[in-house]
Structures are given as structure tokens and as C-alpha cells.
C-alpha positions as CSV (number, residue, x, y, z in Angstrom):
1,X,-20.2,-76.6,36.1
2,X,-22.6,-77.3,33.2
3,X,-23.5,-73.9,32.4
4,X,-21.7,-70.5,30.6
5,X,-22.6,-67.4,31.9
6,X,-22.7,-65.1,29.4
7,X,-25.0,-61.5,29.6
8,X,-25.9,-62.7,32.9
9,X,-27.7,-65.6,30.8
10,X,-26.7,-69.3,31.5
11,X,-26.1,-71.0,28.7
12,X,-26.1,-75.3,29.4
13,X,-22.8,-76.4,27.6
14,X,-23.9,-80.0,28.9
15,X,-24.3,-81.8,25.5
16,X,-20.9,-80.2,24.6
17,X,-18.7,-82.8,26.7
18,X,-17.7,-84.7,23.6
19,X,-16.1,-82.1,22.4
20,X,-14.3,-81.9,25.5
21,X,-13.6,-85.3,26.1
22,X,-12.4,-85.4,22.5
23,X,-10.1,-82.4,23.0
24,X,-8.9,-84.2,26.1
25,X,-7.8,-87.2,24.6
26,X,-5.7,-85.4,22.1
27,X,-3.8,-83.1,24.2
28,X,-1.9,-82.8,27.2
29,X,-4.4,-80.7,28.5
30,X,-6.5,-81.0,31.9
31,X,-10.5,-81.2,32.0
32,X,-10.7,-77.8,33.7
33,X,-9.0,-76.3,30.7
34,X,-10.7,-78.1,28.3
35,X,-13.6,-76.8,29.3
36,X,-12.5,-73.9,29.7
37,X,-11.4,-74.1,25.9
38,X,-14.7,-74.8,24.7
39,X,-16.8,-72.0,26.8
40,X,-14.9,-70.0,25.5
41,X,-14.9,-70.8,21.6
42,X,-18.8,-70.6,22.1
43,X,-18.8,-67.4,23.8
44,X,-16.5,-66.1,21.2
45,X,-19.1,-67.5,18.2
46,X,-21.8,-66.0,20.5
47,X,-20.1,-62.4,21.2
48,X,-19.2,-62.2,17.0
49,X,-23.0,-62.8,16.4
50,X,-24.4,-60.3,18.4
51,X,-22.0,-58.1,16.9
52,X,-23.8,-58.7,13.5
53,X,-20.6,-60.8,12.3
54,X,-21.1,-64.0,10.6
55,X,-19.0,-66.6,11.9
56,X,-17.6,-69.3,9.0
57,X,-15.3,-72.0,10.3
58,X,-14.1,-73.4,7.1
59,X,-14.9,-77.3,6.4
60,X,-17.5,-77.3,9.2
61,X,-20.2,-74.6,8.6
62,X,-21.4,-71.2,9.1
63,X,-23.2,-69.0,12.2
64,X,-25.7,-66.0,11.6
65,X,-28.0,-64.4,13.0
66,X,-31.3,-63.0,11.9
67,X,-32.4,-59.6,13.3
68,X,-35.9,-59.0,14.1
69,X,-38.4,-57.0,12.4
70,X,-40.0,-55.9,15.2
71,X,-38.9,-55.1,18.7
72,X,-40.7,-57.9,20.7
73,X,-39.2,-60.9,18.4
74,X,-35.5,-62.8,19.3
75,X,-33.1,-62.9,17.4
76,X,-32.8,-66.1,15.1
77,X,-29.4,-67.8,14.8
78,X,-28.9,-70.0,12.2
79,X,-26.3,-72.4,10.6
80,X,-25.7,-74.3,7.6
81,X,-23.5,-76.7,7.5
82,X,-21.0,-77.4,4.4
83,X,-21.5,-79.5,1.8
84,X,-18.6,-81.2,2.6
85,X,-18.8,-82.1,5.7
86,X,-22.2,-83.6,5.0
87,X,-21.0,-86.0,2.7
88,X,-18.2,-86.9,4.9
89,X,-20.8,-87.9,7.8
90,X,-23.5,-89.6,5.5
91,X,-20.3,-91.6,4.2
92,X,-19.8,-93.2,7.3
């Protein structure tokens, strides 16, 4: 299953299975959990924004979310990454 239901919305978690396949490698862990592992770390991010929280994982970036203006607009979610890593990637 390539998709997250969250709000009765499906969100595609398809580009996320190097993350998965990363967190695979490195534990004892089965691909169902896995998966399982990372649907719900993005829910989580997902649930805290909607929430108005703003979501900072410390030496990767930060998550927040613009509200609209006006009622007919989206919200806006936006991240920055850090500085950090950044340099760590262009490095490479």
C-alpha cells in the first residue's frame, strides 16, 4: 500500500521508500513495520501542523504551516532546512 489515509485524504508515501529501506537495513525490523514506522512519523508531523504547532527536528529542519487569509485559500506548509545539514550534503 503506497498511500496514508489520513482525514479521509490519501496521502502517496511512494517516494518515501528509502527511508524505509534505510530503516530496514538498520534494524531488526520487518517491511510491514517499517512502514508502518514511517506513516506514522508523517502523520504525526501532519497532525502537529494542523494543530498550529511547528514541528523542528533538530539537525534536519523545520515544518510550518501558513494559515490563510481568506477562507477559500489552502494552507501553505513550509520547511527550511538547517544550515547544517546543507553543508553536510553540498560536502559530499
Amino acid at each position: 500500500e503506497d498511500y496514508l489515509e489520513v482525514n479521509n485524504k490519501n496521502i502517496d508515501i511512494s517516494g518515501l521508500d528509502f527511508l524505509i529501506n534505510k530503516l530496514k537495513d538498520n534494524t531488526d525490523l520487518n517491511n510491514l513495520a517499517c512502514e508502518k514506522i514511517v506513516q506514522l512519523f508523517f502523520q504525526e508531523i501532519r497532525n502537529k501542523l494542523l494543530r498550529g504547532n511547528i514541528v523542528d527536528i533538530r539537525g534536519f529542519g523545520r515544518f510550518h504551516i501558513t494559515m490563510p487569509k481568506f477562507k477559500n485559500k489552502r494552507h501553505r506548509i513550509f520547511f527550511k532546512t538547517k544550515k547544517s545539514l546543507i553543508k553536510k550534503l553540498n560536502a559530499k
